[in-house]
N, C-alpha and C positions, 0 to 999 in steps of 0.2 A: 573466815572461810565464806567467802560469796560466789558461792556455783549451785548447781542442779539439788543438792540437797538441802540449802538453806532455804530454797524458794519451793518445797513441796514441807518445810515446815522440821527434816530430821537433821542432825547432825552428825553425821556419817564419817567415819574417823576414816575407812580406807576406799572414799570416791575421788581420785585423783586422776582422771581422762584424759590430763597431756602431758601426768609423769615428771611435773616439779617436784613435787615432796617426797614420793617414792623411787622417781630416777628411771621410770615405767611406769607406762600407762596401769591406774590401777582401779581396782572396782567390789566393792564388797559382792558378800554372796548374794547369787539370784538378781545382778543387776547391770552383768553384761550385755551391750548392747547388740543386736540382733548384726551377725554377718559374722561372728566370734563364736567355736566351739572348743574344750577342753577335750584333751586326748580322748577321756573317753567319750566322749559325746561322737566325737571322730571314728571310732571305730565302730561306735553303736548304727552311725550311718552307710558303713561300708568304706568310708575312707580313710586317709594318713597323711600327714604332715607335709609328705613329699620333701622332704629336707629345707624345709622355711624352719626359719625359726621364731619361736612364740614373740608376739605383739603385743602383749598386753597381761596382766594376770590378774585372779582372785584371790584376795586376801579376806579369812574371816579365823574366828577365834582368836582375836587379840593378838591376831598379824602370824600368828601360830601355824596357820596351815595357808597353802598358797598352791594353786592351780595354775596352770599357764595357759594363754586363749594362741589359736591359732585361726588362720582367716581360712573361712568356708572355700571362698572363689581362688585360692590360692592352693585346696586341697586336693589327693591325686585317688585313686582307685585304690582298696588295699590290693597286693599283691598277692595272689595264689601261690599256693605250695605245690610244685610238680609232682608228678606222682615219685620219682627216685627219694625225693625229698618229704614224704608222705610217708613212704617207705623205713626211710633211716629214724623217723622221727617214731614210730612203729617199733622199731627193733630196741633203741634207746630205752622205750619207756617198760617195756617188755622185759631188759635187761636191770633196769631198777625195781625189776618185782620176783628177780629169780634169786634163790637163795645159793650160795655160793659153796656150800656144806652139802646139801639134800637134793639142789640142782630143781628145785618143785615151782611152778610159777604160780604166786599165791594173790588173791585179788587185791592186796594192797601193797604201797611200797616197803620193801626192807629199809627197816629204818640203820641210817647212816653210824649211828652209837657205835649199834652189836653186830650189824655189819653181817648178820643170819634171818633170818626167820623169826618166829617169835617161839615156832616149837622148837625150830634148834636153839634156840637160844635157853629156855626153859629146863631143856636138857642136861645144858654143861653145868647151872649153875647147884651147887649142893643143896 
């Protein structure tokens, strides 16, 4: 292996930047090159993908876990929630915290199991 990481001295198992060995441009962690963000870096900035699809990725943990980089100059605005759709998104989540038995809106989700409350659910059982 005679590239960028032979000549700073490490032996880098997933530095492959034109994608022979991996098939995709690829790049251990913390060694992306500047103009490349991963989804969340992307949304950390306010923007999205814009339907491009990923250019490059990180691999670390023994090839185990893998990021996808997407090009900064290539990326769009995120997109705002309208209010109707602000709204619906309101009523949904409002609706996974009402009990279906007691009718009571309680500050966590009804969990999906028992499909109640936890007091109704405490309730039925003997």
């Amino acid at each position: 292996m005679t590239d960028f990481a032979d000549h700073i001295g490490l032996r880098v198992r997933f530095y492959d930047p034109l994608g022979t060995r991996h098939g995709f441009p690829t790049f251990p962690y913390r060694m992306a090159p500047a103009g490349l963000a991963t989804l969340r870096q992307l949304r950390a900035a306010g923007l999205r993908p814009g339907g491009n699809d990923p250019v490059a990725q990180i691999l670390w943990r023994r090839g185990k876990r893998v990021a996808y980089l997407y090009r900064l100059d290539w990326a769009k605005p995120k997109r705002t929630a309208t209010p109707a759709q602000r709204e619906a998104i309101a009523k949904a989540l409002r609706a996974r915290r009402t009990c279906r038995y007691c009718a009571q809106v309680k500050p966590y989700y009804i969990p999906r199991r028992y499909g109640c409350c936890l007091d109704c659910h405490e309730g039925s059982t003997p």
